[in-house]
C-alpha positions in Angstrom: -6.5 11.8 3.6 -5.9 8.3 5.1 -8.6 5.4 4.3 -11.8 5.3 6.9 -10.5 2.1 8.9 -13.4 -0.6 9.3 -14.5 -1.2 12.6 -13.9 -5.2 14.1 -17.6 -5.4 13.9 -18.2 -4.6 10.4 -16.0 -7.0 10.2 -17.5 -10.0 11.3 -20.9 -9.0 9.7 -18.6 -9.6 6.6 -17.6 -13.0 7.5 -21.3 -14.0 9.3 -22.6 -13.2 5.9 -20.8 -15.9 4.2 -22.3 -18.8 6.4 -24.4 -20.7 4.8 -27.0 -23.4 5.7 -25.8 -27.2 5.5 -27.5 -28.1 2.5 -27.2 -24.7 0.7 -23.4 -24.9 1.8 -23.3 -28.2 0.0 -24.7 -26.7 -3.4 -22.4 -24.5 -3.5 -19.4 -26.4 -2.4 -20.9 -29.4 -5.9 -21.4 -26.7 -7.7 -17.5 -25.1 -7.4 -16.4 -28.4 -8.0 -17.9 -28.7 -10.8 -16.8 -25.2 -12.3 -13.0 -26.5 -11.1 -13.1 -29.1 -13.0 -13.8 -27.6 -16.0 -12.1 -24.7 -15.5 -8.8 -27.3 -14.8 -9.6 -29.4 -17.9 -9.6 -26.1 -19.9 -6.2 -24.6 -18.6 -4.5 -28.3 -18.9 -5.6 -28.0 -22.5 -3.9 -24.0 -23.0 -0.8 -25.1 -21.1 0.1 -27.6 -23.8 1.4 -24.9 -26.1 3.1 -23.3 -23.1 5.4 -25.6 -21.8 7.2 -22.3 -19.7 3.9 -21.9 -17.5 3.4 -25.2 -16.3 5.4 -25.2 -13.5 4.1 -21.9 -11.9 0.2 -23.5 -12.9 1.1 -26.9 -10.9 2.7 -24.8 -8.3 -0.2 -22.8 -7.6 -2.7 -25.3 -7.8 -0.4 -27.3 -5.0 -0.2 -24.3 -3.2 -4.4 -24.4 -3.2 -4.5 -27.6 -2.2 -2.5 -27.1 1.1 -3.8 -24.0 1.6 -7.1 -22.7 0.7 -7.5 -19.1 -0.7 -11.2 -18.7 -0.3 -11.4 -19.0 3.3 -11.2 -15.9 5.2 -9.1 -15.7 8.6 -8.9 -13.0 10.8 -5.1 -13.6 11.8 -2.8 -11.1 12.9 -1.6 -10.3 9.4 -5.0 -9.9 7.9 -6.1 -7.5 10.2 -2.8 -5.8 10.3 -3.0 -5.2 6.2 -7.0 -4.2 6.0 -5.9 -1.6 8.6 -3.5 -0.1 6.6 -5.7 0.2 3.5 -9.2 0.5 5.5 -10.9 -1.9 3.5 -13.6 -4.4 4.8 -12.8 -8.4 5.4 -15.5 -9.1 2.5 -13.4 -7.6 0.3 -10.5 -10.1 0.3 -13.2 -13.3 0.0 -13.1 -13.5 -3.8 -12.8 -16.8 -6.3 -10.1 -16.6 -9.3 -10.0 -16.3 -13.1 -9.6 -19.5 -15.1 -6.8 -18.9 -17.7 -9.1 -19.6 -20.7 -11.0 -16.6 -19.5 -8.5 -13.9 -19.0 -7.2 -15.0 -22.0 -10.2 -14.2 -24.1 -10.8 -10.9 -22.3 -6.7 -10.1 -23.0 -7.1 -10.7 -26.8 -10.0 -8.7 -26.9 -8.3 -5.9 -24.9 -5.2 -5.9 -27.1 -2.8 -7.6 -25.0 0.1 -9.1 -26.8 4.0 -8.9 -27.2 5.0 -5.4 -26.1 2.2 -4.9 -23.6 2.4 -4.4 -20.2 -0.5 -6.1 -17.8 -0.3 -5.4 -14.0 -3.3 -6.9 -12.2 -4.6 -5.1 -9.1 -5.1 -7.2 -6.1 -3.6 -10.0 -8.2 -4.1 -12.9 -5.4 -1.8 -15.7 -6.2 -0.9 -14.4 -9.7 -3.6 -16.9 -11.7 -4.1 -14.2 -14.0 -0.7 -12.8 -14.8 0.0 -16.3 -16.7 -2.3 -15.5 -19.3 -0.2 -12.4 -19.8 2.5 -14.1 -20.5 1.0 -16.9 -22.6 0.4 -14.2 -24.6 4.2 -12.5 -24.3 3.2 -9.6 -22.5 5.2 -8.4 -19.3 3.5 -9.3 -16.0 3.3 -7.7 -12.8 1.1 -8.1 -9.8 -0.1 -6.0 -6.6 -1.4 -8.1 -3.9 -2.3 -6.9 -0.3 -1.9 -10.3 1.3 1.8 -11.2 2.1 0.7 -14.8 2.4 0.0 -14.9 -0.8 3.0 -13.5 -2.0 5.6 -14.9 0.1 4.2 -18.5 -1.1 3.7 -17.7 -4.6 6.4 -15.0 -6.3 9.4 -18.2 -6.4 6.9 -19.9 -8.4 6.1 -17.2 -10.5 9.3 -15.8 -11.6 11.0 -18.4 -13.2 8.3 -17.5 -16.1 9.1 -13.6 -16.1 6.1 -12.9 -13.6 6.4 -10.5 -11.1 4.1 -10.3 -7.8 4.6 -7.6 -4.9 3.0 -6.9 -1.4 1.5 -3.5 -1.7 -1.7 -1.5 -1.5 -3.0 -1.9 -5.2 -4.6 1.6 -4.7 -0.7 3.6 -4.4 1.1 1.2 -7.1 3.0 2.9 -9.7 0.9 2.4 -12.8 3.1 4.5 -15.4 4.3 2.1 -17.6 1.1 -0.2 -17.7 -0.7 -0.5 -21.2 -3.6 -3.0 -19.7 -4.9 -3.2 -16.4 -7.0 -6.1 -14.6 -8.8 -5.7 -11.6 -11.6 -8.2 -9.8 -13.4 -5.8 -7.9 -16.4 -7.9 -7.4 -16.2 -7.9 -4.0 -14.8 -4.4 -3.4 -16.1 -1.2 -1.6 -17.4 1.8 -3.1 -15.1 3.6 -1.7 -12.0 1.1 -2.3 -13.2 1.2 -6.2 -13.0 5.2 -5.3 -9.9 4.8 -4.6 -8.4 2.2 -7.3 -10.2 4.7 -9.9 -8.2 7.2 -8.9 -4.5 5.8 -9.1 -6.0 4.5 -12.6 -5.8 8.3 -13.6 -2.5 8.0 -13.3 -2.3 5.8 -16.1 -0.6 7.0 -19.5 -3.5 8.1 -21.8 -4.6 4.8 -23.9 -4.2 2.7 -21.1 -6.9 -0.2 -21.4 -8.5 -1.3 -18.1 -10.5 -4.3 -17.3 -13.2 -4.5 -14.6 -15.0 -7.2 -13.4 -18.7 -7.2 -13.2 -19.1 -3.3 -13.1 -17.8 -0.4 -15.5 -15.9 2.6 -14.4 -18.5 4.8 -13.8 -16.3 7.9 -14.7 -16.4 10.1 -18.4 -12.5 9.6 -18.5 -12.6 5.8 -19.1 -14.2 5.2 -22.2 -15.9 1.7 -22.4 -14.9 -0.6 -25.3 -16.5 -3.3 -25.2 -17.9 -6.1 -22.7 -17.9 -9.9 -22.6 -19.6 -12.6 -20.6 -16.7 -15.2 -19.3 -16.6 -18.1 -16.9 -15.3 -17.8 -13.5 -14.5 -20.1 -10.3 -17.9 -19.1 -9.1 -19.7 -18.7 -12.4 -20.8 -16.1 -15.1 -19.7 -13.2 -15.2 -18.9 -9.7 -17.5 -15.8 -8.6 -17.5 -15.5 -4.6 -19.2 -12.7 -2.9 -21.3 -11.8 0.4 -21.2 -9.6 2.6 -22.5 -8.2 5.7 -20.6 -8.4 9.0 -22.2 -8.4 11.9 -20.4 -10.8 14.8 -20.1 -9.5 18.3 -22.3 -10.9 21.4 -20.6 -10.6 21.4 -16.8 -9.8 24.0 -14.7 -6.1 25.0 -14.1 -5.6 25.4 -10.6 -4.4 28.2 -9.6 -0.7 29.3 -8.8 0.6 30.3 -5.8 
């Protein structure tokens, strides 16, 4: 059954909701640049023992500073890709994962040589070079083909991969870790993403931001409270292991 499409005035409720006030507008904009620079400082530091990634980093921060990712725009091609998934214009207004964080939540999720990470709804890729500082394979599914048009060059030269494509009908067969940021994500979009994750080879670790898998099948690890563009917040493991017992379905 094809996704409920959002209607053009849910649409702008979305974007009306993320107007602020003057002065609470300027908080928040101190506030972000304040968690940037940190954030920055700490990545500068991670990068020295990667000399590979530092050329896809700069890129992407240059890329940022042309073009902003947080601002959402209802052009043509926006539109165009939340139709064909039927997901909401709040869900694509997201900030990104510092590298010292996504490192910290990959060690503790077992990532290492040998592993595979694909990162669902993987933006400009920020998070696919912790991956590989840690020698994993990397490969990411974003909606956006801004994103991607700008940023795969910059990302391959260091063994990344990033696609256009609807994270919820990627192949996920050969993944051993998945990341996903659905903060800002539907109920039913997370309905959705849950569902390709079943698809996942038993053992599969997944990764959540701010909310568990609210499912028996995805056993939760462990959880851990990690810095962000926009502040605090938990990021859960869990490990994929199919229920024993259901129905067979009956043959024809």
């Amino acid at each position: 059954m094809a996704p409920e499409r959002p209607s053009q005035k849910e649409d702008e409720e979305d974007l009306a909701a993320f107007e602020l006030p003057f002065f609470q507008r300027l908080v928040v904009q101190l506030w972000a640049m304040v968690l940037g620079l940190i954030t920055r400082l700490t990545d500068a530091v991670l990068l020295v023992g990667r000399p590979a990634l530092v050329r896809p980093y700069v890129g992407l921060w240059l890329a940022e500073r042309l073009r902003s990712p947080y601002r959402a725009r209802r052009s043509f091609e926006v539109v165009l890709a939340l139709r064909s998934t039927g997901q909401r214009m709040r869900e694509l207004i997201y900030g990104e994962t510092p590298l010292m964080s996504a490192l910290w939540v990959f060690r503790r999720a077992g990532v290492g040589p040998g592993s595979r990470v694909v990162d669902l709804g993987a933006g400009r890729g920020r998070v696919l070079l912790a991956a590989r500082w840690l020698g994993a394979e990397a490969r990411g599914v974003e909606l956006l083909a801004e994103h991607v048009t700008r940023m795969a060059h910059w990302l391959a030269p260091a063994g990344i991969t990033l696609v256009q494509g609807d994270a919820a009908q990627t192949d996920l067969s050969d993944a051993t870790h998945v990341f996903t940021n659905w903060l800002a994500l539907t109920p039913e979009t997370k309905a959705r993403f849950v569902e390709r994750l079943r698809t996942c080879a038993p053992g599969t670790r997944v990764l959540t931001v701010l909310h568990p898998i609210e499912a028996e099948d995805f056993v939760r690890l462990s959880s851990h409270r990690v810095l962000f563009t926009w502040g605090l917040e938990r990021v859960w493991i869990h490990e994929y292991r199919p229920l024993t017992g259901k129905p067979t379905p009956p043959t024809s």
